[in-house]
PDBQT receptor file of N, H, CA, C and O in Angstrom, charges set to zero:
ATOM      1  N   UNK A   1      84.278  89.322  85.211  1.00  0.00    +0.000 N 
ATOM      2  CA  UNK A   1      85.594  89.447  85.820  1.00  0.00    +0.000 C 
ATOM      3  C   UNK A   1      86.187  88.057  85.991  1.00  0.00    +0.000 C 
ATOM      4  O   UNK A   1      85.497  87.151  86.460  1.00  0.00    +0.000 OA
ATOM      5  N   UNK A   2      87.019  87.932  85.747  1.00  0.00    +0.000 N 
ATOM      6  H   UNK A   2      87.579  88.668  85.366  1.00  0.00    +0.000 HD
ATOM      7  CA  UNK A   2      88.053  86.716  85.790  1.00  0.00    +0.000 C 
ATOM      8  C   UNK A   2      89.102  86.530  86.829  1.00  0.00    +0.000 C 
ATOM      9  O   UNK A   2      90.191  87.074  86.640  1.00  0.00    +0.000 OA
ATOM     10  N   UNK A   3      88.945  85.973  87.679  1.00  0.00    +0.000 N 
ATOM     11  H   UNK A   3      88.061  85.531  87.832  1.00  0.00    +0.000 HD
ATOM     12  CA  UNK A   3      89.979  86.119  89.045  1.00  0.00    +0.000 C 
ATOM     13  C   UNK A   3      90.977  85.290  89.001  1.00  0.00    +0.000 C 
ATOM     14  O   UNK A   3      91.698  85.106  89.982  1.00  0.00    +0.000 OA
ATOM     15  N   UNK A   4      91.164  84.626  87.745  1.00  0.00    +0.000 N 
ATOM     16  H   UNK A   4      90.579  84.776  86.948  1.00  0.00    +0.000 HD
ATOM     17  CA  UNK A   4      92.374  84.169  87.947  1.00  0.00    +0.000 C 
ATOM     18  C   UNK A   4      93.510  84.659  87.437  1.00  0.00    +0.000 C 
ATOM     19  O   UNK A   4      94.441  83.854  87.468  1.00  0.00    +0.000 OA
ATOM     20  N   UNK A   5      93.818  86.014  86.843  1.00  0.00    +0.000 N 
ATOM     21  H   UNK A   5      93.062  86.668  86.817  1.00  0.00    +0.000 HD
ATOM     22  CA  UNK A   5      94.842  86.785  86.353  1.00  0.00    +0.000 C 
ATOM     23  C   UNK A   5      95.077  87.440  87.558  1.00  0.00    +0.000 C 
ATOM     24  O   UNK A   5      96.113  86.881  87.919  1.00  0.00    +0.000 OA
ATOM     25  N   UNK A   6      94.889  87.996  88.147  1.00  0.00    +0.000 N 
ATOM     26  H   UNK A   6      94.047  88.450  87.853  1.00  0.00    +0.000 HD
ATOM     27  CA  UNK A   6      95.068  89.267  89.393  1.00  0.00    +0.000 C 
ATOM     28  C   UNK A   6      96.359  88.481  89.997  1.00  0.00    +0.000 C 
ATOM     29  O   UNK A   6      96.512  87.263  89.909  1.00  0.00    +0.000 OA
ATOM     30  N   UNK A   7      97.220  89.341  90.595  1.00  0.00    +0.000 N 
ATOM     31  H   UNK A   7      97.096  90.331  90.666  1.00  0.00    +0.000 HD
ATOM     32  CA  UNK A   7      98.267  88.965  91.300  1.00  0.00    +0.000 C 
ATOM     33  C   UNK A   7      97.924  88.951  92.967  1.00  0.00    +0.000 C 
ATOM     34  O   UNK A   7      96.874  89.436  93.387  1.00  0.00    +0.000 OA
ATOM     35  N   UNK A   8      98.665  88.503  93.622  1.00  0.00    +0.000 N 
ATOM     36  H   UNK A   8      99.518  88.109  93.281  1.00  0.00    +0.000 HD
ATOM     37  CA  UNK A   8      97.812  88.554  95.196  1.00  0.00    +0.000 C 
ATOM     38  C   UNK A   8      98.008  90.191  95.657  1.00  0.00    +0.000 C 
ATOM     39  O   UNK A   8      97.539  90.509  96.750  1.00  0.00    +0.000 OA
ATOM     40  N   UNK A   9      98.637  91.136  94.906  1.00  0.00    +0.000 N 
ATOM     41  H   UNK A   9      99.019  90.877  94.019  1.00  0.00    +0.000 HD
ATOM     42  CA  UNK A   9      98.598  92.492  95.368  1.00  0.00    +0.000 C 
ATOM     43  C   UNK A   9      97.699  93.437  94.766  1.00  0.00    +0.000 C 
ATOM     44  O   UNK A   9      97.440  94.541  95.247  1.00  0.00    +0.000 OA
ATOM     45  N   UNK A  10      97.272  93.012  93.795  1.00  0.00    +0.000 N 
ATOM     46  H   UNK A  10      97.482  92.116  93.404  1.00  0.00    +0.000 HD
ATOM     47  CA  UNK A  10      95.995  93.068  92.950  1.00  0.00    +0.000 C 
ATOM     48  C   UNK A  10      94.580  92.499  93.590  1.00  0.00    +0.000 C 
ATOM     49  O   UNK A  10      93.462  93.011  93.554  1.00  0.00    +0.000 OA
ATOM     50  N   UNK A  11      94.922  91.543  94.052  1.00  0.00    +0.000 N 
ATOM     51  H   UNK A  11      95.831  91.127  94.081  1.00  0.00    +0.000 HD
ATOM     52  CA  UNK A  11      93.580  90.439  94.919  1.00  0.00    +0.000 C 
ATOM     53  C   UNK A  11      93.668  91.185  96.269  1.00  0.00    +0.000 C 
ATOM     54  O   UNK A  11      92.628  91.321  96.914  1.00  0.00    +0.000 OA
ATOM     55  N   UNK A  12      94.634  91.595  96.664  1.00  0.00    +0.000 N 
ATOM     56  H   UNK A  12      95.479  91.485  96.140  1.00  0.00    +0.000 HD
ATOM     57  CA  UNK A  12      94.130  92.328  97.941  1.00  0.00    +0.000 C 
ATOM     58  C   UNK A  12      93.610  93.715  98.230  1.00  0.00    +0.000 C 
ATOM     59  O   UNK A  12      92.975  94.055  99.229  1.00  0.00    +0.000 OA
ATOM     60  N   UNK A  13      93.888  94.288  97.450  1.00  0.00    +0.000 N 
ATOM     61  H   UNK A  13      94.404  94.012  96.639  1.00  0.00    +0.000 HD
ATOM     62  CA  UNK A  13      93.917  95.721  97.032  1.00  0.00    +0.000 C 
ATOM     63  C   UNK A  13      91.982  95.991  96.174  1.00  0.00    +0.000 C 
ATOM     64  O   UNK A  13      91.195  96.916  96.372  1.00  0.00    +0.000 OA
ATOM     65  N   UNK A  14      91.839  94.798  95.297  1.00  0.00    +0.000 N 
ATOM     66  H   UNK A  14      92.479  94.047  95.136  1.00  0.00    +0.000 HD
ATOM     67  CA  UNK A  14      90.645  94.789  95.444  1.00  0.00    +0.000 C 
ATOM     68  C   UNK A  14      89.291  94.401  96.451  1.00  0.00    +0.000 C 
ATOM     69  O   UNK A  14      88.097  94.572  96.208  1.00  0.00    +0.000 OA
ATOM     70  N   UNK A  15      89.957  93.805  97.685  1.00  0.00    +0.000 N 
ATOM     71  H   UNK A  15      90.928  93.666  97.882  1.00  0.00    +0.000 HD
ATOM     72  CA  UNK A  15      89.017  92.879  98.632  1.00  0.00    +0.000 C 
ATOM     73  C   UNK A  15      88.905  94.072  99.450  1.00  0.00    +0.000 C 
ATOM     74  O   UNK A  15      87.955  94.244 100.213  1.00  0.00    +0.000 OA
ATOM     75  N   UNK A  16      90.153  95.161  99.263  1.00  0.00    +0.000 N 
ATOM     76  H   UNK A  16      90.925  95.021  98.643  1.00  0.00    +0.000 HD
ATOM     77  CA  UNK A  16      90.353  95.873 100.580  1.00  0.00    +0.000 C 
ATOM     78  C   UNK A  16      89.466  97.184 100.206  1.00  0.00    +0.000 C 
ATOM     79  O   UNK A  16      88.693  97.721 100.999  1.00  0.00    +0.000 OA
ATOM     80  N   UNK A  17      89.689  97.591  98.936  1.00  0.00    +0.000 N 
ATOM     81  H   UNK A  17      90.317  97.155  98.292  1.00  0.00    +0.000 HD
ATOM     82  CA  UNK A  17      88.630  98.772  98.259  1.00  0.00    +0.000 C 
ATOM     83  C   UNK A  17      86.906  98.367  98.473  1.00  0.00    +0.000 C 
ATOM     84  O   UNK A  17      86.061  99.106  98.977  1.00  0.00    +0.000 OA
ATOM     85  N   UNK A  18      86.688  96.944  97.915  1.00  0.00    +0.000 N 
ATOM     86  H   UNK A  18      87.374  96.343  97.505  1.00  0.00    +0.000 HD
ATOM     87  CA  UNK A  18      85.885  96.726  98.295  1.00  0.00    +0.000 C 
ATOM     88  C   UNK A  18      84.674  96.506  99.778  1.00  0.00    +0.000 C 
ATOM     89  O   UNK A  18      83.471  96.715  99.932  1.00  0.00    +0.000 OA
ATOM     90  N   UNK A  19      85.668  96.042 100.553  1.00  0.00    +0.000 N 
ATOM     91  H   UNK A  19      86.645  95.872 100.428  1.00  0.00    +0.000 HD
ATOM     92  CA  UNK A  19      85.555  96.237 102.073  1.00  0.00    +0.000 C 
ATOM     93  C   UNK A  19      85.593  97.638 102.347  1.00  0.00    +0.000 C 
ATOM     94  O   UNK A  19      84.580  97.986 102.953  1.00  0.00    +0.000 OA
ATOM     95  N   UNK A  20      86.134  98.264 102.194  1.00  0.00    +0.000 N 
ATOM     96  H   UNK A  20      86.956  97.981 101.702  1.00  0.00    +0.000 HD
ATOM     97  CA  UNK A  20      85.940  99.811 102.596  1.00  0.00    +0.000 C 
ATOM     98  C   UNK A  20      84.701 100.039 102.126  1.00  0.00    +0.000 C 
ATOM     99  O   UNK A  20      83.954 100.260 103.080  1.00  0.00    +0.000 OA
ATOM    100  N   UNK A  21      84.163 100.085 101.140  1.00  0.00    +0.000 N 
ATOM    101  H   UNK A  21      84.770  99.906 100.366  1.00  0.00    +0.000 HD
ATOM    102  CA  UNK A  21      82.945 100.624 100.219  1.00  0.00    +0.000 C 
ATOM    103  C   UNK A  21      81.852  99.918 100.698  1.00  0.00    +0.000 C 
ATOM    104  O   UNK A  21      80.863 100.457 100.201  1.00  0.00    +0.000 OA
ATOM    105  N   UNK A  22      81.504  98.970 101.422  1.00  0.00    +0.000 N 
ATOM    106  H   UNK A  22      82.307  98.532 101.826  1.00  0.00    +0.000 HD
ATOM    107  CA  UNK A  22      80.912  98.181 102.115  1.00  0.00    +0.000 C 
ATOM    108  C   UNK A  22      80.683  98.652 103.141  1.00  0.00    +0.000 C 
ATOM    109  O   UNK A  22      79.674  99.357 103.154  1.00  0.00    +0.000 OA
ATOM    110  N   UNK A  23      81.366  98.533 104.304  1.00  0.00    +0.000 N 
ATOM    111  H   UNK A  23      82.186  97.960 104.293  1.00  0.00    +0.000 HD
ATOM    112  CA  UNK A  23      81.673  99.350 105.145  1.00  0.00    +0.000 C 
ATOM    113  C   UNK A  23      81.209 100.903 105.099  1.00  0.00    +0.000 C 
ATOM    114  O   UNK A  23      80.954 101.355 106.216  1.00  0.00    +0.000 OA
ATOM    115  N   UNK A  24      81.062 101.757 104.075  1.00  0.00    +0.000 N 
ATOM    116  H   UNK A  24      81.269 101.390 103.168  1.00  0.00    +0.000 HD
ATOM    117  CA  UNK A  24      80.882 103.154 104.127  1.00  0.00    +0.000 C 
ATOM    118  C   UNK A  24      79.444 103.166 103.972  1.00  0.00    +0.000 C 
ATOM    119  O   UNK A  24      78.829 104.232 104.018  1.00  0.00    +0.000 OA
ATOM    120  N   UNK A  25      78.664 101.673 103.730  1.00  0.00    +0.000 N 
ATOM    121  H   UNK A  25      79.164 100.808 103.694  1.00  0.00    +0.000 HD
ATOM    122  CA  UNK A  25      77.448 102.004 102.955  1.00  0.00    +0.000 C 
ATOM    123  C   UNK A  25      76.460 101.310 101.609  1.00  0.00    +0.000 C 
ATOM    124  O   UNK A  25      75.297 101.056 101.298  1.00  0.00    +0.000 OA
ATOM    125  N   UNK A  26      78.192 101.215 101.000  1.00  0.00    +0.000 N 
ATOM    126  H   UNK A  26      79.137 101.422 101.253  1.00  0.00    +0.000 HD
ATOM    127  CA  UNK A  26      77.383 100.400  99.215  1.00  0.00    +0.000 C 
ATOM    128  C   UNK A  26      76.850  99.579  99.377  1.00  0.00    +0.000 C 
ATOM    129  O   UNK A  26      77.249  98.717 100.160  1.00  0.00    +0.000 OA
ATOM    130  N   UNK A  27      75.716  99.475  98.715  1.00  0.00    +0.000 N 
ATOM    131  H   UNK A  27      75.392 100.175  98.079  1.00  0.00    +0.000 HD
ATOM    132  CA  UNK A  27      75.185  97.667  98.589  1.00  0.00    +0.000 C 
ATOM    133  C   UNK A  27      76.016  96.811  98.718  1.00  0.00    +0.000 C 
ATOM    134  O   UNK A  27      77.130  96.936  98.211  1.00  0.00    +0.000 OA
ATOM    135  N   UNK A  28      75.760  96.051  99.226  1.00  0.00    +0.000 N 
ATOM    136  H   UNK A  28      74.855  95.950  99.638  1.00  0.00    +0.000 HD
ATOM    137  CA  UNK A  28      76.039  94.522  98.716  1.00  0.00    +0.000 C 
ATOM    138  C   UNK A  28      75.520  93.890  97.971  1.00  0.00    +0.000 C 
ATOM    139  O   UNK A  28      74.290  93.907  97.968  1.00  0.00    +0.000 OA
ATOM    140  N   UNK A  29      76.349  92.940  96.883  1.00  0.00    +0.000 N 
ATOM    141  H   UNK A  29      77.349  92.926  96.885  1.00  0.00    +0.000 HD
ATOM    142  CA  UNK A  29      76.153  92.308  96.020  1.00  0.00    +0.000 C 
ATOM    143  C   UNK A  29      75.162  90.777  95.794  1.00  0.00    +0.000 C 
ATOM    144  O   UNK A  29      74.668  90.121  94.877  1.00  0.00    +0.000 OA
ATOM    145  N   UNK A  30      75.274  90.757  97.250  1.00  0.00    +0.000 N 
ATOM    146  H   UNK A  30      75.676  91.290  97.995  1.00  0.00    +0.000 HD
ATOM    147  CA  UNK A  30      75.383  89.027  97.314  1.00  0.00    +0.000 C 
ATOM    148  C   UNK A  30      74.446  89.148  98.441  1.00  0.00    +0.000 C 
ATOM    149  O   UNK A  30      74.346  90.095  99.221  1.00  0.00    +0.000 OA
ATOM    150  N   UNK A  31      73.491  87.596  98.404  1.00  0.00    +0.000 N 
ATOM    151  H   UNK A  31      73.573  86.827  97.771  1.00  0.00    +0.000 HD
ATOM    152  CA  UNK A  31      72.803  87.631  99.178  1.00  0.00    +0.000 C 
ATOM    153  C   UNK A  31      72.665  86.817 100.752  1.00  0.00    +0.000 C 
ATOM    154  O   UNK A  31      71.975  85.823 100.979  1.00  0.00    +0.000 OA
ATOM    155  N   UNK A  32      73.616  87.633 101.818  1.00  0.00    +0.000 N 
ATOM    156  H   UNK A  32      74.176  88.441 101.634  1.00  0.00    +0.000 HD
ATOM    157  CA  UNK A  32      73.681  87.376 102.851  1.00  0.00    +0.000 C 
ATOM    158  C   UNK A  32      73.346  88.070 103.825  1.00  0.00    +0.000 C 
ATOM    159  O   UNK A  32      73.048  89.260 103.715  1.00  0.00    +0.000 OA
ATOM    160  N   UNK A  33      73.345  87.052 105.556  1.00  0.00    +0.000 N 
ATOM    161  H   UNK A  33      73.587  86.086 105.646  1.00  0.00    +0.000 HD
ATOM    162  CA  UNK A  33      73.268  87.824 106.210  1.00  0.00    +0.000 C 
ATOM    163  C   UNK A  33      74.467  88.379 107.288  1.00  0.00    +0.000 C 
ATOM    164  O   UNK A  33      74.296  89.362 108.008  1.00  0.00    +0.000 OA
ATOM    165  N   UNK A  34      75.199  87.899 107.272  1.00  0.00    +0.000 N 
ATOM    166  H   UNK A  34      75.338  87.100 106.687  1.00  0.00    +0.000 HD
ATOM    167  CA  UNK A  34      76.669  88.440 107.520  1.00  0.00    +0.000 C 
ATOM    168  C   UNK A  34      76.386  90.021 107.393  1.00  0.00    +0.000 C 
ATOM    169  O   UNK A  34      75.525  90.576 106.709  1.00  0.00    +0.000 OA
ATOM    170  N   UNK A  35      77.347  90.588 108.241  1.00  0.00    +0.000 N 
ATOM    171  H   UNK A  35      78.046  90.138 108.796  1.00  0.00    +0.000 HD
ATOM    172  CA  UNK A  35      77.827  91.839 108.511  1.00  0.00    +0.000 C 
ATOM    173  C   UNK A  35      79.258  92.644 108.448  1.00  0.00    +0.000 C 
ATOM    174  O   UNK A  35      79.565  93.835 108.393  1.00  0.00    +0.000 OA
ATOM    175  N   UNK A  36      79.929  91.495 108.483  1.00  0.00    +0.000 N 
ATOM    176  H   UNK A  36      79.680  90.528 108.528  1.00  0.00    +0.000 HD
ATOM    177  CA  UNK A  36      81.328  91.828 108.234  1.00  0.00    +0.000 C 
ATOM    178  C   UNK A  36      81.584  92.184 106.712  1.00  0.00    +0.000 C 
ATOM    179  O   UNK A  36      81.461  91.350 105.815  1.00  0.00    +0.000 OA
ATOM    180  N   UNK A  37      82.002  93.687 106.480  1.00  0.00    +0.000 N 
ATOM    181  H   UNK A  37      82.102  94.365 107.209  1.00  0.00    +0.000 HD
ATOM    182  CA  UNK A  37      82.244  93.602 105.418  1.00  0.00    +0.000 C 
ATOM    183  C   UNK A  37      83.451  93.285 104.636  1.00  0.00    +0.000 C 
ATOM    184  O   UNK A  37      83.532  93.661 103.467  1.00  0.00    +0.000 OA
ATOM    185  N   UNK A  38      84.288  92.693 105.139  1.00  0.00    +0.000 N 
ATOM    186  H   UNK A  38      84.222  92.387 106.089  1.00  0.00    +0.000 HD
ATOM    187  CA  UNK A  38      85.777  91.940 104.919  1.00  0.00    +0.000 C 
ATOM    188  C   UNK A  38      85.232  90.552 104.339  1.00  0.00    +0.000 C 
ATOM    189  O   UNK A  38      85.546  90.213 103.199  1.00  0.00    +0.000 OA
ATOM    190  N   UNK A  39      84.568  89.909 104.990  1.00  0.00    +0.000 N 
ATOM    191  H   UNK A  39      84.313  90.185 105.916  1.00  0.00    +0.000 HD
ATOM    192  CA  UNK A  39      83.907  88.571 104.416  1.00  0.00    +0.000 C 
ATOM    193  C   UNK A  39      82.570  88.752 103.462  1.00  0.00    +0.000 C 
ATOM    194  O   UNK A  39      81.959  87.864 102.869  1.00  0.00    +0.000 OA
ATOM    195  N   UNK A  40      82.366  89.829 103.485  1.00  0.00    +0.000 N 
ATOM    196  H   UNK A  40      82.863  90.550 103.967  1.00  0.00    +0.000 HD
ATOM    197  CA  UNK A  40      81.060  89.948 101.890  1.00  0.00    +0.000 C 
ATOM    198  C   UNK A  40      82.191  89.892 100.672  1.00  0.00    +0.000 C 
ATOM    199  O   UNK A  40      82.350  89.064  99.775  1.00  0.00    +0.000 OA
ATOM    200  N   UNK A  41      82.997  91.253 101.044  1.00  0.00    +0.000 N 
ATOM    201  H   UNK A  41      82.868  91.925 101.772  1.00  0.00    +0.000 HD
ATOM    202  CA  UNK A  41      83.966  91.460 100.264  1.00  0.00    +0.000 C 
ATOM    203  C   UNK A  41      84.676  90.155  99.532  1.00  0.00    +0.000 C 
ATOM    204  O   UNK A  41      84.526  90.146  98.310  1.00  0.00    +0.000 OA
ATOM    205  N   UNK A  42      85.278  89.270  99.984  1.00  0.00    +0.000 N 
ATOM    206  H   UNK A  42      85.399  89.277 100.976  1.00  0.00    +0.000 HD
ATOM    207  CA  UNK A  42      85.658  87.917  99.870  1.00  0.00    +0.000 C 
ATOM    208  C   UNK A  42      84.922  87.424  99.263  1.00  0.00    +0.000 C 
ATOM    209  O   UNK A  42      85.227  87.219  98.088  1.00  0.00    +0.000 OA
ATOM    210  N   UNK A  43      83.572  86.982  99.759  1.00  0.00    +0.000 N 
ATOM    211  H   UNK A  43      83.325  87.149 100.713  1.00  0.00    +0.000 HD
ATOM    212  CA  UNK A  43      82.503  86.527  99.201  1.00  0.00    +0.000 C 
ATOM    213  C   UNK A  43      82.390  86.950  97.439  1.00  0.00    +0.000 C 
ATOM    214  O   UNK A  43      82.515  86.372  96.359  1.00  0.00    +0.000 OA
ATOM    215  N   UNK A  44      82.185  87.843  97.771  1.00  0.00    +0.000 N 
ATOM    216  H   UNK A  44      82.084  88.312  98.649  1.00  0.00    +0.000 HD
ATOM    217  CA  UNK A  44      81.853  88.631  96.386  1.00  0.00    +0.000 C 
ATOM    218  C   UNK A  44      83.117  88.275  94.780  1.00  0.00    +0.000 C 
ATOM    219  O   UNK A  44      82.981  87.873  93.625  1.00  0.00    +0.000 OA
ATOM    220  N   UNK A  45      84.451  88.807  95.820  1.00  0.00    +0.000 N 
ATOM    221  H   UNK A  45      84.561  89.134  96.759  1.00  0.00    +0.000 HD
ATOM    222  CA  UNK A  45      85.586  88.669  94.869  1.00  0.00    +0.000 C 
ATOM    223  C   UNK A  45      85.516  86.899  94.313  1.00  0.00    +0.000 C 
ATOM    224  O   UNK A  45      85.445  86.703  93.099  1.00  0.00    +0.000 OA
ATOM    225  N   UNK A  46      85.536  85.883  95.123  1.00  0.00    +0.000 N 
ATOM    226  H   UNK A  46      85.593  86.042  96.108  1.00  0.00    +0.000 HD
ATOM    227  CA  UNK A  46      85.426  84.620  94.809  1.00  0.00    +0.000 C 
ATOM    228  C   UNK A  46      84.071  84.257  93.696  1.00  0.00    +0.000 C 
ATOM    229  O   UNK A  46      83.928  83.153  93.172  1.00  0.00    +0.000 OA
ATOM    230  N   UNK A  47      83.336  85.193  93.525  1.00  0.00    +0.000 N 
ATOM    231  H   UNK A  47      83.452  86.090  93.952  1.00  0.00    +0.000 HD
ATOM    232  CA  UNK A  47      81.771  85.161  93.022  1.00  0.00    +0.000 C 
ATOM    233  C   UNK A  47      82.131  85.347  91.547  1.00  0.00    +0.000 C 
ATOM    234  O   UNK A  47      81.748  84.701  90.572  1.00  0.00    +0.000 OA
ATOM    235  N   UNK A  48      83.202  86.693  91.652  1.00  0.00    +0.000 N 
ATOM    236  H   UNK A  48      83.512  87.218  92.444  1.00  0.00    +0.000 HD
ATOM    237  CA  UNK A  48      83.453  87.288  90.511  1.00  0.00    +0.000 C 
ATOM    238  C   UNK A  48      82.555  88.283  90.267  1.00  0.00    +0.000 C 
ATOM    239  O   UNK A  48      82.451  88.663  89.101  1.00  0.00    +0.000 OA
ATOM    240  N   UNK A  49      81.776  88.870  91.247  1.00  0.00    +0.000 N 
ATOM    241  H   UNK A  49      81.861  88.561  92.194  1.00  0.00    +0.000 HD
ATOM    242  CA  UNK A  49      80.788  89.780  90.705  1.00  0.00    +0.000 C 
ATOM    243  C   UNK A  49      81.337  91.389  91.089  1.00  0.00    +0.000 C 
ATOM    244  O   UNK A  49      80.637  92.357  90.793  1.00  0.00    +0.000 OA
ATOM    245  N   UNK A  50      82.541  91.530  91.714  1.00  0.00    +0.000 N 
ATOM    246  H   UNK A  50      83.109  90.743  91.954  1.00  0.00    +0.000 HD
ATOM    247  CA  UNK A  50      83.160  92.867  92.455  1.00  0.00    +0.000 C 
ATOM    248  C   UNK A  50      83.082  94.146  91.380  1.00  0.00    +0.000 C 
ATOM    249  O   UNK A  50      84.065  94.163  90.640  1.00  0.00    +0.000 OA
ATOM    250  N   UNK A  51      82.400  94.908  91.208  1.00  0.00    +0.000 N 
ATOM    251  H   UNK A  51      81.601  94.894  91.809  1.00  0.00    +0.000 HD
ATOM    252  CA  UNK A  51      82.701  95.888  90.466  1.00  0.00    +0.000 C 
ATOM    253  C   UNK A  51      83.623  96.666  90.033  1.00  0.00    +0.000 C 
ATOM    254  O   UNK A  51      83.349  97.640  89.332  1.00  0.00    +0.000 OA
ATOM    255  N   UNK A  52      84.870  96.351  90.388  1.00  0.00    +0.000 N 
ATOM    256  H   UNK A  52      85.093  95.560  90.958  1.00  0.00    +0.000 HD
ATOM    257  CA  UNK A  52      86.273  96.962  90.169  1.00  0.00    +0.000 C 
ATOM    258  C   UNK A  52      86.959  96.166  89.092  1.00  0.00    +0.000 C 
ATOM    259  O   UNK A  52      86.813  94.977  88.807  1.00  0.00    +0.000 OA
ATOM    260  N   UNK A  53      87.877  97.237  88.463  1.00  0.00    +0.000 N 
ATOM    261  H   UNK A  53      87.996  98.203  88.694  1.00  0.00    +0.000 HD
ATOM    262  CA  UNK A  53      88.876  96.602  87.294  1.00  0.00    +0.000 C 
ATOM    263  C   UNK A  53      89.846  97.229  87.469  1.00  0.00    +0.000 C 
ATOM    264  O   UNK A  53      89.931  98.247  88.155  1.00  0.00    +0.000 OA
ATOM    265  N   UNK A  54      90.913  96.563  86.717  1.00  0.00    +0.000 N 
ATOM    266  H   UNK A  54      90.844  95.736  86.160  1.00  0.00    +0.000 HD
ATOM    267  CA  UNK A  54      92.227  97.013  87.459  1.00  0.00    +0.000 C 
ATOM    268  C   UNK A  54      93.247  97.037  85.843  1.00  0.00    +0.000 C 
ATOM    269  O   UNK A  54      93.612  96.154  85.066  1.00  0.00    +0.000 OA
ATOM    270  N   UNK A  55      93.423  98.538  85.900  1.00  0.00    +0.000 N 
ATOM    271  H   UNK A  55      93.126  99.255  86.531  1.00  0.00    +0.000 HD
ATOM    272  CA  UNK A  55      94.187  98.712  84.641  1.00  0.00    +0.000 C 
ATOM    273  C   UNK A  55      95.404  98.848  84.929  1.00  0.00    +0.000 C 
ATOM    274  O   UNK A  55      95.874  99.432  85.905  1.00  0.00    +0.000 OA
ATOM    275  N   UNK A  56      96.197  98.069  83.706  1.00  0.00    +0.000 N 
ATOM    276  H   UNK A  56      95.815  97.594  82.913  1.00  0.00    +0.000 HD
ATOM    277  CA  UNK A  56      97.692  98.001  83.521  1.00  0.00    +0.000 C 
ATOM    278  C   UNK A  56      98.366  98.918  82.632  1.00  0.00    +0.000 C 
ATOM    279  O   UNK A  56      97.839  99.329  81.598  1.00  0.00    +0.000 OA
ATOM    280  N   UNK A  57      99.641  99.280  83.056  1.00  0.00    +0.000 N 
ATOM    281  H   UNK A  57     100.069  98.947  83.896  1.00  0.00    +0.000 HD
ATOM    282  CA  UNK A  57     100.123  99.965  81.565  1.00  0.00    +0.000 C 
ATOM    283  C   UNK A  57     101.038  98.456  80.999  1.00  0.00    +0.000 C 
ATOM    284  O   UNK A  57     101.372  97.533  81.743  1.00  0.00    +0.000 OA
ATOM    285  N   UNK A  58     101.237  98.519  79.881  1.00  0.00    +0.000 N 
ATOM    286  H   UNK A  58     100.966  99.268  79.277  1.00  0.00    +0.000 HD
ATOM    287  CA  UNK A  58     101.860  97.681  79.091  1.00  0.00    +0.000 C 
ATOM    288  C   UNK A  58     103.308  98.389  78.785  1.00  0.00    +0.000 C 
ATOM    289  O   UNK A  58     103.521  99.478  78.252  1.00  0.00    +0.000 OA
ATOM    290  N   UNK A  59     104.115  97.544  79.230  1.00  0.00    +0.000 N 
ATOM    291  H   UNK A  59     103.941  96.660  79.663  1.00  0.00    +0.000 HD
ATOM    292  CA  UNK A  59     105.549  97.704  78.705  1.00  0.00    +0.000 C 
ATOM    293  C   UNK A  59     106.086  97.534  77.358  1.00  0.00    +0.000 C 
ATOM    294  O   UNK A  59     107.285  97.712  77.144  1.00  0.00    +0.000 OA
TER     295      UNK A  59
């Protein structure tokens, strides 16, 4: 994953899916001990390792 294309409504929308899914349960990716899953989430997206992709339609 490449984080430097995403738009910041794109970048948030993935931190925020991700934080939820965290939060409900999913693994975490990364190896901390933090609890907040808003800051794994972060963590993770900056890592590049987030399991989400984000499809466009093309004009």
């Amino acid at each position: 994953m490449n984080t430097e294309h995403y738009t910041r409504y794109e970048k948030a929308r993935i931190i925020g899916a991700r934080s939820l899914q965290i939060s409900m349960g999913a693994p975490v990716l990364i190896d901390d001990m933090n609890t907040d899953s808003l800051y794994l989430a972060k963590k993770e997206y900056t890592l590049g390792i987030i399991p989400i992709t984000v499809k466009r339609e093309l004009d």
